[in-house]
C-alpha positions in Angstrom: 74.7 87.7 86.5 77.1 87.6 89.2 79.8 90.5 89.2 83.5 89.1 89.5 85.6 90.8 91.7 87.7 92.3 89.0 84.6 94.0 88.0 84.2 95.2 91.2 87.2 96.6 91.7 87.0 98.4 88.5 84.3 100.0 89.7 85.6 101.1 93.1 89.6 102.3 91.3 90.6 105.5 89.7 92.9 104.9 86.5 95.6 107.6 86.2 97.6 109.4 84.0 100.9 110.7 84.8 100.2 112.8 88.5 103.9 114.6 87.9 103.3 115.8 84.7 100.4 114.3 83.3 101.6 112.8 80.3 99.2 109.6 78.7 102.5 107.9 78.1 103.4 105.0 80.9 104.1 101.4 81.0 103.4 99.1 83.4 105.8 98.3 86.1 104.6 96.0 88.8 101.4 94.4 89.6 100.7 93.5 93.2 97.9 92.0 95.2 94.5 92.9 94.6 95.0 94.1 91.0 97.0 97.0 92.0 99.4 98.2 89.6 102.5 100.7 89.2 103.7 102.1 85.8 106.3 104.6 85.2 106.0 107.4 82.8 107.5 107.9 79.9 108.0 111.5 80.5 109.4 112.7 83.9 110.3 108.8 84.7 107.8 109.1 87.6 106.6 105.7 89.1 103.1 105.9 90.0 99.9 103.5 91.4 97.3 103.3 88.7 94.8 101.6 89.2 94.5 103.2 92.6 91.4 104.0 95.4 89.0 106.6 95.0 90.4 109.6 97.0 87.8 108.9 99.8 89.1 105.2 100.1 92.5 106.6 100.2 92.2 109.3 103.0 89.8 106.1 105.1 93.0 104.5 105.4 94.5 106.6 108.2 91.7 106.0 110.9 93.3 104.3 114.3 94.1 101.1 112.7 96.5 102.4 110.3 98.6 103.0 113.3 98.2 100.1 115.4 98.3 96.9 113.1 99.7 93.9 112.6 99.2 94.3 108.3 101.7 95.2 106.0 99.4 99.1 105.3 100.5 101.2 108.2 102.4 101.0 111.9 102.7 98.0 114.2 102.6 100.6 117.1 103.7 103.7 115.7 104.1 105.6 119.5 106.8 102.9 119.9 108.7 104.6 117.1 109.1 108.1 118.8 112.8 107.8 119.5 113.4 106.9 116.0 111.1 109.7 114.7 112.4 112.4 116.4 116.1 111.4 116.0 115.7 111.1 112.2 113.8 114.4 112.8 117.3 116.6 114.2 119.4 114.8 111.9 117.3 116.4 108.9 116.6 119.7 110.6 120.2 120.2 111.2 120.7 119.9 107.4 117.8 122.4 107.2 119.1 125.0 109.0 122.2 125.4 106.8 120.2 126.9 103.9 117.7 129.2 106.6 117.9 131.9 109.1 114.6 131.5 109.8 113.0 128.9 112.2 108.9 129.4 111.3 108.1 125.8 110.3 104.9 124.1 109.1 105.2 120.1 109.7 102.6 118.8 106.8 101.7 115.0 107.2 102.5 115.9 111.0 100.9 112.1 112.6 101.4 112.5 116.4 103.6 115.5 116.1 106.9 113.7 116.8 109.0 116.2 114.4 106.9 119.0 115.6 108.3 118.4 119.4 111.7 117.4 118.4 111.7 120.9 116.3 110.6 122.8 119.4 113.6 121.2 121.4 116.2 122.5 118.4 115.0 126.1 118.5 111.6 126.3 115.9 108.5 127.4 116.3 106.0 124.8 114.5 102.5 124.6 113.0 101.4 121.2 112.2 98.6 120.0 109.0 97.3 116.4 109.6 94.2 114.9 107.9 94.2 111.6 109.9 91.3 112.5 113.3 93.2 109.9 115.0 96.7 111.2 114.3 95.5 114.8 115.2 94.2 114.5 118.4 98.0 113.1 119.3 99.6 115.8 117.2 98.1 118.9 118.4 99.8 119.6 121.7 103.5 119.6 119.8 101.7 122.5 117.2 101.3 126.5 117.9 98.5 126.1 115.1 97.4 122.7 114.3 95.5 121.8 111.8 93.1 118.6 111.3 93.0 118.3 107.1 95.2 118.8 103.9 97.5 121.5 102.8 95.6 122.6 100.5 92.6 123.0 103.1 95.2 124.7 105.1 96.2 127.4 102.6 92.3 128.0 102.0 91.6 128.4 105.4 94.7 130.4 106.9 96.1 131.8 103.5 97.9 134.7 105.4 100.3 132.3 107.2 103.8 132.5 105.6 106.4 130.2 106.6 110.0 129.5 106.1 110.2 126.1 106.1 107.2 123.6 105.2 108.3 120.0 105.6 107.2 117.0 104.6 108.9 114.0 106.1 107.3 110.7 104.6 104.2 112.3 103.5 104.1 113.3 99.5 104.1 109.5 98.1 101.0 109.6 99.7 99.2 112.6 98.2 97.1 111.8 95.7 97.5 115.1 93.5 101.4 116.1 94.1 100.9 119.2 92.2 98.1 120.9 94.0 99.7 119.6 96.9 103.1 121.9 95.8 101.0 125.3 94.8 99.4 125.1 97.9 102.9 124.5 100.1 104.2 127.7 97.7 101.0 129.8 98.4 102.2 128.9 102.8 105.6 130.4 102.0 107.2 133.1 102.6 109.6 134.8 99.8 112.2 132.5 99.7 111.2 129.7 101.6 112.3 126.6 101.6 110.0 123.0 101.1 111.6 120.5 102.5 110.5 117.1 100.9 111.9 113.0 102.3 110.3 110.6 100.2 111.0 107.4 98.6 113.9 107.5 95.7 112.8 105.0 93.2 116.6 105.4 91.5 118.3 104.7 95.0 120.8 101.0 95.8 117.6 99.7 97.7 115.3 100.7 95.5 116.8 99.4 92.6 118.2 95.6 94.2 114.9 94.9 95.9 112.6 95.3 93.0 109.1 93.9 93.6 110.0 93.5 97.2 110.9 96.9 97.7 109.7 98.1 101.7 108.4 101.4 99.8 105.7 99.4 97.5 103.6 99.9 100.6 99.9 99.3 98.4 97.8 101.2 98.3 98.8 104.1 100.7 102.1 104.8 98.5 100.5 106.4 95.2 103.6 108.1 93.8 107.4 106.9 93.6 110.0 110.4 92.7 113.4 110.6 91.6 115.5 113.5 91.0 114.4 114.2 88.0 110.8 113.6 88.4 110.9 115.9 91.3 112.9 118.7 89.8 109.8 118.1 86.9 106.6 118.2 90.1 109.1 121.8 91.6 109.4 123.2 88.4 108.4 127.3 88.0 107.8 126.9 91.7 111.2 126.1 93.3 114.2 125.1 92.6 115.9 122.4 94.4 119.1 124.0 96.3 120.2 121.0 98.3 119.5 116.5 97.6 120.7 113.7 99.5 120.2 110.2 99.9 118.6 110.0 103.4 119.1 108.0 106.2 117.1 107.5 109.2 118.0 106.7 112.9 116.6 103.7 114.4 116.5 101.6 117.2 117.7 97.9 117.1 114.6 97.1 118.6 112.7 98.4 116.2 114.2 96.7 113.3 114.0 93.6 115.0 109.9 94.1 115.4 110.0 95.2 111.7 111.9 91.8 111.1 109.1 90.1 113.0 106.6 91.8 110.6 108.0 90.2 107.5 106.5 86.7 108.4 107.8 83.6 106.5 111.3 82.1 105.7 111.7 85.7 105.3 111.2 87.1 108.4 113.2 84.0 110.2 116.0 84.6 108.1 116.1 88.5 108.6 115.2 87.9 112.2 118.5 85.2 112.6 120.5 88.3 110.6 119.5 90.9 113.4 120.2 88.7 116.0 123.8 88.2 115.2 124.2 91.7 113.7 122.5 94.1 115.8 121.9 94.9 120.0 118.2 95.8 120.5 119.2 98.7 122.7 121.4 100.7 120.4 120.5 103.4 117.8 121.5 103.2 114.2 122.1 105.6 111.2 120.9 103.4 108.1 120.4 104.4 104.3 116.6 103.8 103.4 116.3 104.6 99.9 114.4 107.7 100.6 115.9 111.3 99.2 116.2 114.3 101.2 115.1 117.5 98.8 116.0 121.6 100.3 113.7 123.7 97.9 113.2 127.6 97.5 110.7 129.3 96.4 111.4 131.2 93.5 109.6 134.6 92.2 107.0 136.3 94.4 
């Protein structure tokens, strides 16, 4: 008997409760390409992939390729996106240091260390965590102590390390268990310390008027979708949010003309025609994109 490729996958998924809060009450959301699916739980209101990769398929994703591709998983050329990085980098940080006096930062999700070297030019002294080889090897020079894995190998390995800032810029909807992921970041901490989380905001304009088309339904690699309130539910008896903002992010005109390019079809012509018209290739702009910025503390020891 010959095995369909809907068995297959079957075989080669995980199917998932709720990862926020755990709850076995969700309903299906969106269904995408390759049987992939998103369902929202009834609970905390988290969005979240199920059925998803194993974990090992998940962390296979981030080899070279991942960033330096011309698919819809990963970066075109993400070294061309430096500028954009770090500028998006000091516009957060500078948020940051409102709520801190201290300037001890671990960057977790670090890729090539672009917020790690933007930090060291606006006064902090950085550690970086990154599980991708590839990424690491790029990534290490910007880092006092880099580290090539998770968090939570991390706060096994070093657990004496306190910080007072963790950030994680564009790196939790890809963790595949977010609350092991946050004890671990709390364990790095020191007393009062802040987690500082960007990620996707499932209740934000752009979120909510693109629907299926949304740029963050980035399948597989994107496993978990937060709002406010699901993230107040991942934080809570660990830290309490202090600070939230819709985010925005700096980039270059030239770079949303190659993400333009990416798009492919009608769509990409018309988007292209748009930017064209719109925007000069060698400027910088401030844009929303339906991420949320989240200042944490740690609460109790």
């Amino acid at each position: 008997m010959i095995e369909s490729a809907h068995e297959a996958m079957q075989k080669s998924v995980v199917f998932m409760n709720c990862p926020v809060c755990g709850s076995v009450r969700h309903k299906l959301r969106h269904t995408f390409r390759g049987g992939y699916q998103t369902r929202v739980c009834e609970g905390c209101t988290a969005e979240f992939l199920s059925p998803r990769p194993t974990p090992q398929a998940i962390s296979a994703l981030y080899d070279e390729k991942y960033f330096n591709n011309d698919a819809r998983v990963g970066y075109i050329d993400y070294a061309q996106e430096r500028g954009s990085v770090m500028a998006t980098a000091h516009r957060r940080l500078g948020i940051v240091a409102k709520h801190t006096q201290g300037r001890m930062l671990l960057d977790v999700g670090a890729a090539f260390g672009y917020t790690l070297e933007q930090a060291a030019l606006d006064g902090w002294k950085g550690d970086g965590v990154e599980p991708s080889t590839y990424a690491f090897e790029r990534m290490q020079q910007h880092a006092s102590h880099p580290f090539n894995g998770t968090l939570e190998e991390f706060a096994d390995v070093i657990p004496y390390r306190q910080y007072d800032v963790i950030t994680a810029f564009d790196t939790l909807e890809h963790i595949y268990s977010p609350k092991d992921w946050v004890s671990a970041a709390y364990k790095m901490l020191a007393p009062n310390g802040l987690l500082v989380i960007a990620a996707p905001d499932r209740n934000s304009t752009l979120g909510r008027l693109s629907g299926r088309s949304w740029w963050s339904y980035k399948v597989p690699e994107h496993l978990t979708y937060f709002n406010q309130h699901s993230m107040e539910r991942l934080l809570r008896g660990q830290f309490k949010i202090v600070h939230s903002e819709p985010d925005k992010q700096v980039v270059s005109g030239e770079d949303m003309h190659r993400r333009a390019d990416r798009i492919g079809g009608i769509e990409g012509v018309i988007a292209s025609i748009i930017l064209l018209g719109l925007l000069s290739r060698h400027k910088n702009y401030t844009v929303p994109n339906g991420m949320r910025l989240y200042i944490a503390r740690k609460v109790g020891a």
